[in-house]
C-alpha positions in Angstrom: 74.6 -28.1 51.9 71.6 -28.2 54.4 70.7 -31.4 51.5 73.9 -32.8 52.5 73.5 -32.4 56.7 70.0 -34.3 56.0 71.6 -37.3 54.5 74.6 -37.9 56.6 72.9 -36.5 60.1 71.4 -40.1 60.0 74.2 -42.0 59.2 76.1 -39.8 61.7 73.6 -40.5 64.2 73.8 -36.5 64.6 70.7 -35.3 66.4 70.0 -31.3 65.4 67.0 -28.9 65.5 67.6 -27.0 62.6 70.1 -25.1 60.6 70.1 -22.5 58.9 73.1 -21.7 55.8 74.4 -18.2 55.2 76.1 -17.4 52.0 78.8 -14.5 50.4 80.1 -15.2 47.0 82.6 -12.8 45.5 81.7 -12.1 41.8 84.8 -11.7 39.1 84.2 -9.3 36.1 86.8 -10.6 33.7 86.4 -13.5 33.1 82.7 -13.5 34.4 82.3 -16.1 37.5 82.1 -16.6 40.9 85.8 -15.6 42.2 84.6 -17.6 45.8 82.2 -18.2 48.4 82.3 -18.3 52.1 79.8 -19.6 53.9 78.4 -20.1 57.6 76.7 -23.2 58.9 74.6 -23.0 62.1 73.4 -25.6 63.7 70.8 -25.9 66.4 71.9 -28.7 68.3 73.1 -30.2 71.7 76.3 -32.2 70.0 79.6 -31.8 70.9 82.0 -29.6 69.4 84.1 -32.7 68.1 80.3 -33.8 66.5 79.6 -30.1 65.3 83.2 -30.9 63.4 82.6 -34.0 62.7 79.2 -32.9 60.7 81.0 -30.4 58.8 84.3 -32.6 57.6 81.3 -34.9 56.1 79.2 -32.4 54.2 82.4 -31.3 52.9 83.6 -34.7 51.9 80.6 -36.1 50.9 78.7 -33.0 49.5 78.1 -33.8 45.4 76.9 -29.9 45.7 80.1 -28.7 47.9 82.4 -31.0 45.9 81.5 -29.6 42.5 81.8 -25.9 43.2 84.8 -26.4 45.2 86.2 -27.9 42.1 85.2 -24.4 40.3 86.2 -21.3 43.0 87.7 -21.4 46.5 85.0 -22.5 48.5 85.8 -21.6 52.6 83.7 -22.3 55.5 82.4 -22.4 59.1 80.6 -24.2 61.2 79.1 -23.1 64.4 76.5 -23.9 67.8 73.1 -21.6 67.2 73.5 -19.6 69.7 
């Protein structure tokens, strides 16, 4: 993910200080796997909350990482202002 915000932040024109990625996977026993994963995205930046959005929708979309798990377990997030 923080891969993906460093590609599209140009394209974007999305000006940040840094981000950090937080991460909680549920694990299934039978069959072994990764039942999901929720995750937190906080970003350091003076943006706008329709930007902050904006950023998110296109790691999402765009993400070859975020697109392949998705396609594998329920993958859920947020995005969110450092505070």
């Amino acid at each position: 993910m923080i891969k993906g915000i460093e590609r599209v932040t140009p394209m974007l024109g999305f000006k940040l200080r840094g981000v950090r990625v937080a991460l909680h996977a549920v694990r299934r026993d039978s069959p072994p796997g990764i039942a999901s994963i929720h995750y937190e995205l906080v970003i350091d930046t003076d943006e706008t909350d329709q930007r902050l959005e904006l950023l998110h929708k296109n790691v999402r979309k765009y993400g070859t990482i975020s697109n392949t798990v998705a396609a594998a377990t329920v993958l859920e997030g947020t995005i969110r202002r450092e505070a």
